[in-house]
C-alpha positions in Angstrom: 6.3 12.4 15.8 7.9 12.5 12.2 9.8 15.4 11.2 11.3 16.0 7.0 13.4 18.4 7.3 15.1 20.0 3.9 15.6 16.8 2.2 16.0 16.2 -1.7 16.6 13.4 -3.7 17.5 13.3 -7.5 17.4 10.0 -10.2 20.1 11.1 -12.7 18.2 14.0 -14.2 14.8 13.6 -12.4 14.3 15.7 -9.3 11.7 13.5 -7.8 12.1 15.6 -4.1 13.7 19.2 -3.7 14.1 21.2 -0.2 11.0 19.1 1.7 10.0 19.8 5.1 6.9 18.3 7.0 5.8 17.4 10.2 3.2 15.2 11.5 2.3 14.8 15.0 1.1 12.4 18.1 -2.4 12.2 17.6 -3.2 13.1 14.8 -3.7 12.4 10.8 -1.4 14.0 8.4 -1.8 13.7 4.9 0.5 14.5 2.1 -1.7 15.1 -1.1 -0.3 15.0 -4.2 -1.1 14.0 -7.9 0.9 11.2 -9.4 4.6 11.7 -9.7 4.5 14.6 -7.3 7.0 13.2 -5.0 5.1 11.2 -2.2 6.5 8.2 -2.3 9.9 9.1 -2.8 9.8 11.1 0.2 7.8 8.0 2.2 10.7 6.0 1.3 13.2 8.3 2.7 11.3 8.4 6.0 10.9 4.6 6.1 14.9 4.8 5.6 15.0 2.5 2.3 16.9 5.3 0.6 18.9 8.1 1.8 18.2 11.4 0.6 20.7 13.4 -1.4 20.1 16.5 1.0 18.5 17.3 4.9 17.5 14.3 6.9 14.3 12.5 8.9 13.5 12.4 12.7 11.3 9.4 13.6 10.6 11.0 17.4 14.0 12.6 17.5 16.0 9.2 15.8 17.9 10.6 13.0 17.3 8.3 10.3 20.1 8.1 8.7 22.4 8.0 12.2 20.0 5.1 13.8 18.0 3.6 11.1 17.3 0.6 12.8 16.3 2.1 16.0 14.5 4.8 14.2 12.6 1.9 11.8 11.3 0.2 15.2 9.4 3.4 16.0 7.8 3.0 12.4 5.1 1.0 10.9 5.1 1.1 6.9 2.5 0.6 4.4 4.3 0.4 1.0 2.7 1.8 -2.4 2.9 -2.4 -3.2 1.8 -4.9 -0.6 4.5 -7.3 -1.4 3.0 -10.4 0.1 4.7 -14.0 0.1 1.8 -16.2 -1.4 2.9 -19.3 0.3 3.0 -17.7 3.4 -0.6 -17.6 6.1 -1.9 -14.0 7.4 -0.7 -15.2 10.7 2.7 -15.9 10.0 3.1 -12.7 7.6 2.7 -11.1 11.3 5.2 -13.5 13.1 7.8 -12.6 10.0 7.5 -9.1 10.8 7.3 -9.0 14.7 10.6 -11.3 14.7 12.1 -8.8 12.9 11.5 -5.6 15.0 12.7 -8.6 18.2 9.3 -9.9 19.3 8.4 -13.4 20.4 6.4 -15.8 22.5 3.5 -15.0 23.9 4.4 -10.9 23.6 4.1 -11.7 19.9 1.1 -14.1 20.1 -0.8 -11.5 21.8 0.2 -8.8 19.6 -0.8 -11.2 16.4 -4.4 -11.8 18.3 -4.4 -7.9 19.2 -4.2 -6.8 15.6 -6.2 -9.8 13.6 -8.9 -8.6 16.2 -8.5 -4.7 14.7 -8.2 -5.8 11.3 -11.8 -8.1 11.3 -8.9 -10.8 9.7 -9.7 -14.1 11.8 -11.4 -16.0 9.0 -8.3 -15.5 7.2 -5.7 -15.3 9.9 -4.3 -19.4 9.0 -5.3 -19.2 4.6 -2.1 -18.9 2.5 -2.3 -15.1 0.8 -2.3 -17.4 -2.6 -5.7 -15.5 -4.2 -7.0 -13.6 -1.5 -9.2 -10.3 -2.6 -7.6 -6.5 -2.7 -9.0 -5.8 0.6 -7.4 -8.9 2.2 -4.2 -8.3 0.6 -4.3 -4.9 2.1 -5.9 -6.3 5.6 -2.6 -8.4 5.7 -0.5 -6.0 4.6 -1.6 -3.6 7.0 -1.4 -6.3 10.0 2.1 -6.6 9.3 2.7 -3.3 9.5 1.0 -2.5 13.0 2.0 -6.0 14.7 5.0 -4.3 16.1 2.7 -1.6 17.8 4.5 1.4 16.5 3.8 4.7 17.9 4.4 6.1 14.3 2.2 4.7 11.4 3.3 5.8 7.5 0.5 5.0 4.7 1.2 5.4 1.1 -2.4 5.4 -0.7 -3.9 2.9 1.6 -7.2 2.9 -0.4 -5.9 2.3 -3.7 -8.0 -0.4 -5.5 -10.0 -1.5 -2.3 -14.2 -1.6 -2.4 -16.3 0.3 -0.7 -16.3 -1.6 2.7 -12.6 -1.9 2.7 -12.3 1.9 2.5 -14.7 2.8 5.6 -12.9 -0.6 7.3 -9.4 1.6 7.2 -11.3 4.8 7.5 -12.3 3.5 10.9 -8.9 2.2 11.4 -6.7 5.3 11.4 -9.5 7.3 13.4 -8.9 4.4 15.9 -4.9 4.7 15.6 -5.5 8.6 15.7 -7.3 8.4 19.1 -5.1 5.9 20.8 -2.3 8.7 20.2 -0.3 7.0 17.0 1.4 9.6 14.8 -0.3 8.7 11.2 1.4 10.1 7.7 -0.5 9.0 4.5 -0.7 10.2 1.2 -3.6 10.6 -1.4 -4.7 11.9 -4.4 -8.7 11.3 -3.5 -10.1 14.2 -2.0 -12.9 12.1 -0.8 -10.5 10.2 1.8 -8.4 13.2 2.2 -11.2 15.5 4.0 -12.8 12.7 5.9 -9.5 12.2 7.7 -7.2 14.4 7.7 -6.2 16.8 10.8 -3.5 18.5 8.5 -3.0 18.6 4.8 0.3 18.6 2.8 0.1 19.7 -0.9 3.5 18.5 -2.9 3.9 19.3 -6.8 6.8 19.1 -8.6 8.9 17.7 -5.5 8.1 20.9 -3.1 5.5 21.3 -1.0 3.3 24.0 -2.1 0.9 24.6 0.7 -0.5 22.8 4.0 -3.5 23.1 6.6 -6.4 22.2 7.7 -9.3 21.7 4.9 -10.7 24.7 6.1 -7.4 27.1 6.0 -6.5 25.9 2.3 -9.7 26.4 1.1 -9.9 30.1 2.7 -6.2 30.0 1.6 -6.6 29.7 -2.3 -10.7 31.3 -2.3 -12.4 28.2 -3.2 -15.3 26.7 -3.0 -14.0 22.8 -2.1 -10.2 21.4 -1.3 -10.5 20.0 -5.0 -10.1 23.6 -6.6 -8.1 24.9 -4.0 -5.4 21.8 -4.9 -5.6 23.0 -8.4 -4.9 26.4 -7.1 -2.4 25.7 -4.9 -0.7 23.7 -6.7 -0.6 25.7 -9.7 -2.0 23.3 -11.8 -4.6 25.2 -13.1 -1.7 27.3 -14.7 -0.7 24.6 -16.4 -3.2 23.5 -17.8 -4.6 26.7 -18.8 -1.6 26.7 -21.0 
């Protein structure tokens, strides 16, 4: 479980975050939807622990972050907003890189690498250099790097971005699998597409603040709109702005 309680965090005179509070439980898919520059990542960061809020703090199943950020960082698998791959370097040992560092080895960490190359459809290139692979396997790596580890809590920030249409239903069926084997999953979005055929709960974030949250069903009711698109706007306030 990952629970944001009240933090904030400033660069100079840009409040990207201000007073944030979330939750996201075992079991199921939370999502924090957002338009560009509404704070996600920022705030993904902060409960990854690569930077520490200016205000409140991050429990990573009741770790503080900022008290125990290693211990707290083994109970977390991240998916950055930029895969950040070493191109010399094979899928395979992208996964033996990361499960060293969160104290794996052997045949624990071989059968964790076979484990996850096995969810992630990744065999044929399990033992290529990352050198010109596709999108989708930069993001199939990626993701394997993140999930070697097993963590019981799993943080996405825009998974889908620039994959095909295969590759988006390939991690659609992924985090309903993680979802159903009991992992606490946080992503964020700005596709309403992958946001409604995923999500369990829904956070709307504008302007650094969260605006609204529920199921697809109780924003929608929530703002008196027809889909979760115009109930976003609403919500949001964006349609305020814009009407200006």
């Amino acid at each position: 479980m990952i629970v944001v309680e009240n933090i904030a965090k400033s660069f100079g005179d840009v409040k990207a975050v201000q007073d944030v509070s979330l939750r996201a439980d075992d079991g199921k898919i939370t999502t924090l939807l957002g338009a560009n520059g509404s704070g996600k990542t920022t705030t993904f960061r902060a409960i990854a622990g690569l930077l520490a809020p200016d205000a409140g703090h991050v429990d990573i199943d009741g770790i503080t972050v900022s008290k125990a950020p290693i211990e707290a960082q083994r109970r977390l698998g991240f998916f950055p907003d930029t895969f950040g791959l070493y191109p010399r370097l094979t899928a395979r040992e992208h996964m033996q890189y990361y499960g060293e560092l969160h104290g794996m080895a052997g045949a624990t960490l071989h059968q964790q690498i076979e484990a996850t190359a096995q969810l992630l459809h990744i065999h044929d290139i399990l033992d290529r250099r990352t050198d010109g692979f596709s999108q989708g396997q930069r993001m199939k790596v990626a993701l394997a790097r993140t999930l070697v580890h097993r963590p019981p809590n799993i943080v996405l920030d825009e998974p889908t971005r620039g994959l095909d249409v295969m590759s988006i239903r390939l991690m659609r069926n992924i985090l309903r699998q993680l979802r159903a084997e009991g992992h606490c999953v946080l992503l964020s979005s700005h596709v309403m597409a992958e946001v409604e055929a995923v999500s369990d709960q829904i956070i709307m974030i504008a302007g650094g603040k969260v605006c609204a949250e529920g199921s697809t069903q109780d924003l929608v009711a929530q703002a008196g709109t027809a889909n979760l698109e115009d109930a976003f706007v609403k919500l949001t306030g964006m349609d305020k702005e814009y009407a200006a």
